[in-house]
C-alpha positions in Angstrom: 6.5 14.7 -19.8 6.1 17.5 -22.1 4.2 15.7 -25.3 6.1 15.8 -29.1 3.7 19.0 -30.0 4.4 21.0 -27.1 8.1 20.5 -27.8 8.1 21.4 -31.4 6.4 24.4 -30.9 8.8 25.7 -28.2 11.7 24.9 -30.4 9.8 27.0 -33.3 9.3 30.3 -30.9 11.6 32.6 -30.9 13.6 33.2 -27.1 13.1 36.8 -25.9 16.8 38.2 -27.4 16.0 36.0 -31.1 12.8 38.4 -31.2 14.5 41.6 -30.3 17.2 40.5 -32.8 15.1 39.7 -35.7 13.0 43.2 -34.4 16.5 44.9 -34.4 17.0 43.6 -38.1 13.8 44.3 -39.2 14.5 48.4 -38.1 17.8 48.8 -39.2 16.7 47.3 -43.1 14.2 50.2 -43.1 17.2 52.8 -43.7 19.1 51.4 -47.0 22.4 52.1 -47.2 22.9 52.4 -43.0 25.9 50.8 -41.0 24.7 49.8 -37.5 26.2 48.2 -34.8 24.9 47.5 -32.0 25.7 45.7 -28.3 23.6 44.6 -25.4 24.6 43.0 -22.4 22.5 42.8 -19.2 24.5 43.5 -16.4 22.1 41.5 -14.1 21.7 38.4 -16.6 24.8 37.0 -18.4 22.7 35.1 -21.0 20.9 38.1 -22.1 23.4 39.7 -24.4 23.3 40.6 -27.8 25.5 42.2 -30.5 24.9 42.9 -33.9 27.9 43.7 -36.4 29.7 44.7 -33.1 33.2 44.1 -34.1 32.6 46.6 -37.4 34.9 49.4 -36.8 33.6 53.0 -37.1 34.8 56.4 -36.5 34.8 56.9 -33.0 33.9 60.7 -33.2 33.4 61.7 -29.5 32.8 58.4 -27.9 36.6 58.2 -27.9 36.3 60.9 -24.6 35.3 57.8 -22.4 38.5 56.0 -22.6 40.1 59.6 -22.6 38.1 60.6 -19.4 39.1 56.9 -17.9 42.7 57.4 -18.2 42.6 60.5 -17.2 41.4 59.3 -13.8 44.1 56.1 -13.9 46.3 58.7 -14.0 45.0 60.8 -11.3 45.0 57.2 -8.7 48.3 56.7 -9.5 49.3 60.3 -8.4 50.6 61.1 -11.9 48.3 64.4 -11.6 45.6 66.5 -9.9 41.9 66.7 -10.9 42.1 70.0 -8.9 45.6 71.1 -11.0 45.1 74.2 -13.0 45.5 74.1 -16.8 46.4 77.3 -18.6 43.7 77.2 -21.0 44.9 77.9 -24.6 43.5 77.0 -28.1 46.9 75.9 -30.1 47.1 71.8 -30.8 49.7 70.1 -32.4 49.3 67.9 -35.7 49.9 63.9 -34.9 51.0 63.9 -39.1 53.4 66.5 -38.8 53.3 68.5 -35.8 52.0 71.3 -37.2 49.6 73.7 -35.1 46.3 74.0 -35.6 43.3 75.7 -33.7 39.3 74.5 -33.0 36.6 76.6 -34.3 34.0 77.6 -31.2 31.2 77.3 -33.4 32.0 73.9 -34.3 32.2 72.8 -30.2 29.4 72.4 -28.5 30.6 74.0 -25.3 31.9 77.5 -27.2 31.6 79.3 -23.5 34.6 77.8 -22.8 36.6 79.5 -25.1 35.7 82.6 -23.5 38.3 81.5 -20.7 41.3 81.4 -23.2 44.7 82.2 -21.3 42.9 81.6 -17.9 43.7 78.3 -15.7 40.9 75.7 -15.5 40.9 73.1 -13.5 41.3 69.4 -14.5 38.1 67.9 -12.9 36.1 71.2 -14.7 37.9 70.2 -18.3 36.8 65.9 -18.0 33.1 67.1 -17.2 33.2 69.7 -19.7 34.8 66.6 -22.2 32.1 64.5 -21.1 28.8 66.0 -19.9 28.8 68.8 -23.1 31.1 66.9 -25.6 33.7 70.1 -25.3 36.6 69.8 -27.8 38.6 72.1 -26.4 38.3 70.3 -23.1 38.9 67.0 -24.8 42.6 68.4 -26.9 43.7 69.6 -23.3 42.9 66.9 -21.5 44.6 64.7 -24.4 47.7 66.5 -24.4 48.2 65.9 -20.3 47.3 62.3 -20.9 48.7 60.6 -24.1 46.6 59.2 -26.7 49.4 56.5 -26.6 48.4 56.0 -22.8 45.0 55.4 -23.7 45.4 53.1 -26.1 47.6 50.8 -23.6 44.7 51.2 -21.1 41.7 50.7 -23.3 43.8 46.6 -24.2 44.1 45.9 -20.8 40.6 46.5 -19.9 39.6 44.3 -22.7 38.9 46.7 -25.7 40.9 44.9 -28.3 40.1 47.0 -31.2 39.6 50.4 -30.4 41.7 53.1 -30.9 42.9 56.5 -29.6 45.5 58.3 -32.5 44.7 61.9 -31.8 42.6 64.6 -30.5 39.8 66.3 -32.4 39.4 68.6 -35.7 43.4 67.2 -36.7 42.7 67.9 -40.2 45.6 67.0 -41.5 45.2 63.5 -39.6 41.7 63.4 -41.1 43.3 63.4 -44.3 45.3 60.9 -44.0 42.8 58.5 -42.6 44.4 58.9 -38.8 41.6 58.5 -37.2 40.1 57.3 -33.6 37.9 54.5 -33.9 35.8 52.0 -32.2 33.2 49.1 -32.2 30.4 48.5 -30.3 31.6 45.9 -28.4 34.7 47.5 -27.2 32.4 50.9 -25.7 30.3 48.0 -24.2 33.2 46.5 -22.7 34.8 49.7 -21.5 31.0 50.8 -19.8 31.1 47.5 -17.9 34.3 48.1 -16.6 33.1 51.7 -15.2 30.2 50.4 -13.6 31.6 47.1 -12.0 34.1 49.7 -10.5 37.1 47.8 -12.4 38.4 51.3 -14.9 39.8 52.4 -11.8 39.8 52.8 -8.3 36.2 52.6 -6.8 36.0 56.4 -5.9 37.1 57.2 -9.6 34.7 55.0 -11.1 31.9 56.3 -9.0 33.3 59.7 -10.2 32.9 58.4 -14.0 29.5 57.2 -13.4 28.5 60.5 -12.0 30.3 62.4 -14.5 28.4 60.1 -17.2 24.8 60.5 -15.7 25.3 64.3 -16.0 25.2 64.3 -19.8 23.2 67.4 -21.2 23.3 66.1 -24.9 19.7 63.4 -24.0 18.6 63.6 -27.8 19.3 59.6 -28.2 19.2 56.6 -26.2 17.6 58.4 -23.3 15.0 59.7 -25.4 13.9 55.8 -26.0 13.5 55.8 -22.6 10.2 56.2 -20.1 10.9 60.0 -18.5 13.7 59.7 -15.6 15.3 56.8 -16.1 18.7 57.5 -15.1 21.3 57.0 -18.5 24.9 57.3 -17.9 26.4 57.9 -21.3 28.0 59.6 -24.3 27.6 60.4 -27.5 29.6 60.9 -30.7 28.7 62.8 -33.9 30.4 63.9 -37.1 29.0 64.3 -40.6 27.2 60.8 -41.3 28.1 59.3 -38.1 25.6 59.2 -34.9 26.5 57.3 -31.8 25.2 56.8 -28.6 27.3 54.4 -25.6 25.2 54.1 -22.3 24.9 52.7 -19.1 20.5 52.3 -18.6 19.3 52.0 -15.1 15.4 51.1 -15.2 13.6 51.2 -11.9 14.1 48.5 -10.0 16.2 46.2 -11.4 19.9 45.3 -12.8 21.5 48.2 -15.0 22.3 47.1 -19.1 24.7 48.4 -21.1 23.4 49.6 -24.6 25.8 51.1 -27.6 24.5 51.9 -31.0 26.7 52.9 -33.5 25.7 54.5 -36.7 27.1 55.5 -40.2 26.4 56.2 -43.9 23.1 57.9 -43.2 23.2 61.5 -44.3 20.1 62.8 -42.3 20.6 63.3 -38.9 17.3 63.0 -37.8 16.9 59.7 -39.5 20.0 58.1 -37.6 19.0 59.8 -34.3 15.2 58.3 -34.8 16.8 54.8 -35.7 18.7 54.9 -32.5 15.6 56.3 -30.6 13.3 53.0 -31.9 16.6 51.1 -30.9 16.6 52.1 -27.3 12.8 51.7 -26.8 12.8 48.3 -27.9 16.1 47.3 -25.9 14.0 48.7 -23.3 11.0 47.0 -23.3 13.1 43.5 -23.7 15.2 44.1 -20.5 12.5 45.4 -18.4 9.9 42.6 -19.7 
């Protein structure tokens, strides 16, 4: 029997995801003026979840690529198209507002070597990694226009995303404007990263194909950087003027992967938001691997 003290005190400390919540809390109130969200679900431990404000819609900025990149490999499995098909590359998008044409600008991308293959054909499977592992626009608004934002949508409700949402491609000003913009909580990235990695996106080769299209991400500045040196991260970013985001998939050594998003908003330093999500990812860290 466990005497009336013992109890008490038990019931007065905090369980390992109340302290990383209350930790979580603590770091976030030391920016004024942020919006975070964040989710956390152990892939090896159902308990050991946690999300905070992660139904708080944001601008999806280029997190929206993983449901892109997803259908985009439904599509593929159900013989709809070719991850080997050439696409004439060419920089001319249509407006969803009116559909007016407008072009990217290569030194807004962060892939602007692609746009030295205008007018050439590039194969699908080259234009998903591109989307993916160097956040390429242009990759991303050709891939878009084989696939159907509409498409997307459809396929990120019936893998349990309830609320996020895929209108356009990106640098639609005129969208912008208008407020027609992708978007996305924490909870629904979560959701979609589970789905990849417990092989249910797609058909198992494609998911595998995801996951290694994910672990090749060049842009490491955020969650990984939380991380002790070579742990795999299978992830993506997102990032537009005041918004920072990182979604991943963390495999620590030894043990059950956990899925980690952190999304970020109203913080006009760059390096602030990146640092929060940094101090973020450590301490996630350190909880699942304790």
């Amino acid at each position: 029997m466990l005497s009336t003290a013992l109890l008490v005190l038990l019931a007065a400390t905090p369980s390992g995801s109340d302290s990383l919540r209350a930790g979580l809390q603590a770091r976030i109130a030391q920016v004024p003026g942020a919006s975070v969200a964040i989710a956390y679900r152990h892939l090896g431990d159902a308990k050991d979840a946690l999300y905070l404000e992660a139904d708080r819609s944001f601008h999806a900025a280029s997190t929206m690529k993983v449901p892109v990149m997803i259908e985009l490999f439904r599509q593929a499995d159900a013989g709809k198209l070719s991850l080997e098909q050439p696409v004439t590359l060419a920089n001319q998008f249509a407006s969803i507002v009116d559909g007016s044409p407008f072009a990217l600008d290569a030194k807004d991308d962060e892939d602007a070597s692609l746009y030295e293959r205008l007018g050439q054909p590039v194969p699908v499977r080259e234009l998903v990694e591109r989307m993916i592992t160097r956040s390429s626009n242009l990759a991303t608004n050709t891939v878009i226009a084989l696939v159907d934002p509409k498409r997307v949508t459809q396929t990120l409700r019936s893998l349990g995303a309830r609320q996020m949402t895929v209108l356009r491609g990106v640098e639609d000003g005129k969208a912008y404007k208008k407020g027609l913009n992708n978007t996305t909580t924490a909870r629904d990235l979560a959701t979609l990263l589970a789905a990849i990695e417990q092989g249910r996106a797609a058909s198992p080769a494609s998911t595998q194909a995801m996951r290694s299209i994910l672990l090749a991400q060049e842009l490491n500045q955020e969650i990984p950087a939380g991380l002790p040196q070579g742990t795999p991260v299978a992830h993506k970013t997102g990032q537009i003027s005041g918004v920072l985001h990182d979604a991943a998939i963390v495999y620590p050594s030894g043990r059950a992967p956990y899925i980690l998003v952190v999304l970020t908003s109203g913080i006009p330093d760059e390096q602030v938001a990146r640092t929060l999500i940094v101090d973020v990812s450590r301490r996630v860290y350190a909880h699942a691997t304790r």
